[in-house]
C-alpha positions as CSV (number, residue, x, y, z in Angstrom):
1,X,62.1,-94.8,-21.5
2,X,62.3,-91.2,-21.0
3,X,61.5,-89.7,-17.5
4,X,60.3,-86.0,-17.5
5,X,59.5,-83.5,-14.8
6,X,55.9,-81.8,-15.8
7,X,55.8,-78.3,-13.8
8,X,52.4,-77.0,-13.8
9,X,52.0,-72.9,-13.9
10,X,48.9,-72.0,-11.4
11,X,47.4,-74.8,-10.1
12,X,45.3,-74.9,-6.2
13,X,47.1,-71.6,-6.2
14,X,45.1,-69.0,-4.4
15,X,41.6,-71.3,-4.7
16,X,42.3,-71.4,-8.5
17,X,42.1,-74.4,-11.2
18,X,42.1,-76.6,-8.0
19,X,43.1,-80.0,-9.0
20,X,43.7,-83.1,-7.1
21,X,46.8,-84.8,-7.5
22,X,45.1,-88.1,-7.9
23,X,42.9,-86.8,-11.0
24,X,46.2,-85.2,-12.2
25,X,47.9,-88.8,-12.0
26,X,44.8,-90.3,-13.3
27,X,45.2,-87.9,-16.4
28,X,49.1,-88.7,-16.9
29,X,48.1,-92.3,-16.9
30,X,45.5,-92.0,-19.1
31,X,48.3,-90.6,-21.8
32,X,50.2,-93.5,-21.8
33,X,52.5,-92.4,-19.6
34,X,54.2,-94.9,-17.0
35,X,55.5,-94.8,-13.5
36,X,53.1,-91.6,-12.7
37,X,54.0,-89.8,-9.4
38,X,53.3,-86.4,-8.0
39,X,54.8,-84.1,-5.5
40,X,53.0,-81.7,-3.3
41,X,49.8,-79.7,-4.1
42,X,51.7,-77.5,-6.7
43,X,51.4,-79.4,-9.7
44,X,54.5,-81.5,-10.0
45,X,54.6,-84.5,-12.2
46,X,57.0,-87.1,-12.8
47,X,56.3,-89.6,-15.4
48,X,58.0,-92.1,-18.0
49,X,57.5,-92.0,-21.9
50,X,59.2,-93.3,-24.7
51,X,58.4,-89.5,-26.4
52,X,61.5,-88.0,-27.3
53,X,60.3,-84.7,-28.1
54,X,60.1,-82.2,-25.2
55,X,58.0,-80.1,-27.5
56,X,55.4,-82.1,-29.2
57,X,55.3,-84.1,-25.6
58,X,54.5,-80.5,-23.7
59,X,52.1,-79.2,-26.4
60,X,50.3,-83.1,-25.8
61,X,50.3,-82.6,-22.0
62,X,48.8,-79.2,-22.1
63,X,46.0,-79.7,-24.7
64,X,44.8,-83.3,-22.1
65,X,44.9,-81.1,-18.8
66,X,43.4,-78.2,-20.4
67,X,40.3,-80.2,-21.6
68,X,40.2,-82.5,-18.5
69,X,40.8,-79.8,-16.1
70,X,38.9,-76.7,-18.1
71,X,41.6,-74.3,-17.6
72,X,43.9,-72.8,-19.6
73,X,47.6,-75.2,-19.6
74,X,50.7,-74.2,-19.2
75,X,53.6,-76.5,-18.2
76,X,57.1,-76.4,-18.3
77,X,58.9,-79.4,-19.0
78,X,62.2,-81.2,-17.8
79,X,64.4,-84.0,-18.1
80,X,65.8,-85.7,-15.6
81,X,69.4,-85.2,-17.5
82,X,67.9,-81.3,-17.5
83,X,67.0,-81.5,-13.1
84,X,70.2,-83.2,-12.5
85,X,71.9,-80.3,-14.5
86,X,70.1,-77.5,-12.7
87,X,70.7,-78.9,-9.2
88,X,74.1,-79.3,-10.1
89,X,75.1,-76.0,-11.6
90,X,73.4,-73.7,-9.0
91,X,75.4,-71.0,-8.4
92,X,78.4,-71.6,-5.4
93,X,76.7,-71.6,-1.7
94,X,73.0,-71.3,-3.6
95,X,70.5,-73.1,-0.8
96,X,73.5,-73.6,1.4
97,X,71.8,-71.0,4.4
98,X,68.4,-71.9,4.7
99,X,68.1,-70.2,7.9
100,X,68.6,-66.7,6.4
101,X,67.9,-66.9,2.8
102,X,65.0,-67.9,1.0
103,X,65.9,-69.8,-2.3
104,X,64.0,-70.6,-5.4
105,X,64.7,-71.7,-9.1
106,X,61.9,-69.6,-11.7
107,X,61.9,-72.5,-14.1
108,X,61.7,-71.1,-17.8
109,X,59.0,-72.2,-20.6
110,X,60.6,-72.1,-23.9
111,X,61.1,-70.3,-26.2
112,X,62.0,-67.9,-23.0
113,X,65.8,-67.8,-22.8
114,X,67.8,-67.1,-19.4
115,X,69.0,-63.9,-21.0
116,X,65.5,-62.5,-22.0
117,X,64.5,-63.6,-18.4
118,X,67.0,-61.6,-16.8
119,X,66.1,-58.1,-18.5
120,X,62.9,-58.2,-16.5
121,X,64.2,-59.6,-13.1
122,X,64.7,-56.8,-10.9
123,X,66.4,-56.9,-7.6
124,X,66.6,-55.2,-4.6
125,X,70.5,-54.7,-3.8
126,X,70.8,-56.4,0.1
127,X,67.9,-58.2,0.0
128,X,67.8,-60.0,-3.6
129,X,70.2,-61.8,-5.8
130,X,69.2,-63.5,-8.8
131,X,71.4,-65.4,-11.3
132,X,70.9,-66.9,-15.1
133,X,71.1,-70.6,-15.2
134,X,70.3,-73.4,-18.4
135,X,66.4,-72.7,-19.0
136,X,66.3,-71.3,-15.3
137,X,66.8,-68.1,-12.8
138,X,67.8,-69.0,-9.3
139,X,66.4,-66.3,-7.2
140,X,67.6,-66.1,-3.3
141,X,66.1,-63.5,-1.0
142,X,67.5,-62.6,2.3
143,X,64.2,-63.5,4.9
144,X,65.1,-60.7,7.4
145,X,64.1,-58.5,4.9
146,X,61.7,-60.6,2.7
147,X,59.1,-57.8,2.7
148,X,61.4,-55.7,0.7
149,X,62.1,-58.4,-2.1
150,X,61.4,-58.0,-5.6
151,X,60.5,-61.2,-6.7
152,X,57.0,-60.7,-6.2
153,X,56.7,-58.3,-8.8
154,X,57.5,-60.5,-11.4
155,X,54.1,-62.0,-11.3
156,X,52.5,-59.0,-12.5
157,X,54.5,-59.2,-15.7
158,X,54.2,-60.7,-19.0
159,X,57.4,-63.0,-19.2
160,X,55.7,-64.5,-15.9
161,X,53.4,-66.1,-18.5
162,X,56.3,-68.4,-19.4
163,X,57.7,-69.2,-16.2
164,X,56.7,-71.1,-12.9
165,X,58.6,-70.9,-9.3
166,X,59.8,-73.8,-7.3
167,X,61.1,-73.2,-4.0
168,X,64.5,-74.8,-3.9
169,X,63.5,-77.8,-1.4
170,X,61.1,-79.0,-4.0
171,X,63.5,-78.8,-7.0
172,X,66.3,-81.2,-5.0
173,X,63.6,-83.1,-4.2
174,X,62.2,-83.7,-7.3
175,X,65.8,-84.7,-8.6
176,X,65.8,-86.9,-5.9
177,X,62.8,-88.6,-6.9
178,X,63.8,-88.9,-10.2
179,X,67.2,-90.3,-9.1
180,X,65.5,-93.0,-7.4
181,X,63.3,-94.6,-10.1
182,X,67.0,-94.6,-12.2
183,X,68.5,-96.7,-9.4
């Protein structure tokens, strides 16, 4: 069996497409999927599924919740070979100073390349520092001067379409859960 991470773009974001994670499991499990478990209110799904095809498996995933849930679906998917790499090959010192930084990994929908991504990421030089990573940007802000950070106006563009944020916390975490069921 194959054990994915299903990242959910705008869901009980802001009072929108509010979902509870109980129907969400409901609708994973009612996919076939096994070993169904969510994490936080953000829309973070771990699942098992002999589907070996990341895209025909995220195409499948986003046509259910979009006629379950009656919102448009868009979900990036991962691995737990993909999480592990991710965590792994953070940049050096990345969510090492949680005290002054603020760190987050902007998780990439394909076709959307790390490259592509980059050309619209803009910092501010002090405050921000972002850096390309395999189907992800890691994006660190310094919290003294979190006011002044950029990342916020990514969300008014288009490429923000095919991306969804994860605060660095819940990205170990989810490789930690994933870890677990492997052990």
């Amino acid at each position: 069996m194959n054990q994915y991470a299903a990242l959910l773009r705008g869901i009980n974001v802001g009072g929108n497409n509010l979902i509870k994670m109980t129907a969400l499991k409901a609708c994973f499990e009612a996919l076939g999927f096994s070993e169904v478990r969510t994490y936080i209110q953000s829309g973070n799904v771990l699942f098992h599924t002999s589907e070996t095809e990341p895209a025909r498996l995220t195409n499948h995933i986003e046509e259910a919740l979009s006629k379950t849930f009656n919102y448009f679906s868009r979900v990036v998917l991962r691995s737990d070979e993909k999480m592990k790499d991710i965590v792994t090959t953070a940049p050096e010192g990345f969510g090492s100073d949680p005290a002054s930084y603020r760190y987050d990994v902007i998780f990439l929908k394909e076709p959307l390349t790390a490259a592509e991504a980059m050309q619209s990421v803009t910092t501010k030089e002090g405050v921000d520092q972002a850096f390309a990573g395999n189907g992800v940007l890691y994006f660190s802000r310094l919290i003294s001067k979190a006011t002044q950070s950029r990342l916020a106006r990514i969300i008014t563009m288009p490429v923000y379409q095919s991306m969804t944020i994860r605060n660095w916390n819940t990205t170990t975490r989810l490789l930690a859960m994933m870890e677990a069921v492997n052990h």
